[in-house]
Structure formats: C-alpha cells, structure tokens
N, C-alpha and C positions, 0 to 999 in steps of 0.2 A: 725756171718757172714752169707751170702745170698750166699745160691751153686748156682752155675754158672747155667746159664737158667731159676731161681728163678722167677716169677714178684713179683714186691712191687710197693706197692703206693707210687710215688716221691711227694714232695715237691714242689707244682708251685702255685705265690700268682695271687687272682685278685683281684683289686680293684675297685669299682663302685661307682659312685657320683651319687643319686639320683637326680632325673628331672621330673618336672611337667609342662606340658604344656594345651595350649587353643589356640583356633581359635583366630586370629586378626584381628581388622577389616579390612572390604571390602574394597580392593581399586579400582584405578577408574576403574578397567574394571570387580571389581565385584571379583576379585578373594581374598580368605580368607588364609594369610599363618599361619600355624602355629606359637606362640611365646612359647619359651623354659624360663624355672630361673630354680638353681638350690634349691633345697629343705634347704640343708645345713647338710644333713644327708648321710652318706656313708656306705658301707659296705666293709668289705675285709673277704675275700674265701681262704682255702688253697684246694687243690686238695685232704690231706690229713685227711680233714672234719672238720676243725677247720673253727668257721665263728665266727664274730663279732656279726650278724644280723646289721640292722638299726641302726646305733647311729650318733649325733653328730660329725661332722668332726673332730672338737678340740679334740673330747675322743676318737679318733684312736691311736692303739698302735704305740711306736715311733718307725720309719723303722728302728734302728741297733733292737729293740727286734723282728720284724717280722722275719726279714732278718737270723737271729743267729738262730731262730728257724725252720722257712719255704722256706729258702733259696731264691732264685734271683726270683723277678717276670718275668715271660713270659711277651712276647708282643699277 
C-alpha cells in the first residue's frame, strides 16, 4: 500500500493516429492548403512508460487488455 502523501506514477492512456501531410495545390488566389491522410500506423503511451511505438492500427492491443492494465484514457 502507498502511505498517505506518497506520489506514484498513475495510469493515463494516449492514443495517436499518425498523419502525413503536403501542400495542395494552388488555388485560384494562389493560396496552398495543406492535405492531411492518415499513415495507418498508431501508437498508444501509458503515462506509466509502457508504449507500443509505431505499429499498424489492426496490431493495437484490444481496449478491455489496455484498459484492465492502464486503466481509463484521459481526454
């Protein structure tokens, strides 16, 4: 058990969809907006130092094992 006024490192997930982007073309007044796609590769972070790195979205662990482990994502 953690004595009262202890700190510990909690349990907070993020998740992140990698994105690549490029200039689009000019339109008519010349102005270039960026275009975004996603990559198809994500990564999820616990606060606790557990990371996936880079993988494939499909090979993300399934949220009840995140969850059971790393408890509730933050917003």
């Amino acid at each position: 058990m953690t004595a009262p006024g202890a700190w510990a490192t909690e349990h907070r997930l993020t998740l992140l969809k990698q994105i690549e982007g490029r200039p689009g073309a000019a339109d008519s007044e010349g102005q270039r907006w960026m275009e975004h796609r996603h990559t198809g590769l994500a990564l999820v972070a616990c606060n606790c130092g557990y990371t996936t790195g880079w993988i494939p979205t499909e090979e993300l662990p399934d949220q009840a094992w995140l969850l059971g482990r790393h408890g509730v994502p933050t917003a």
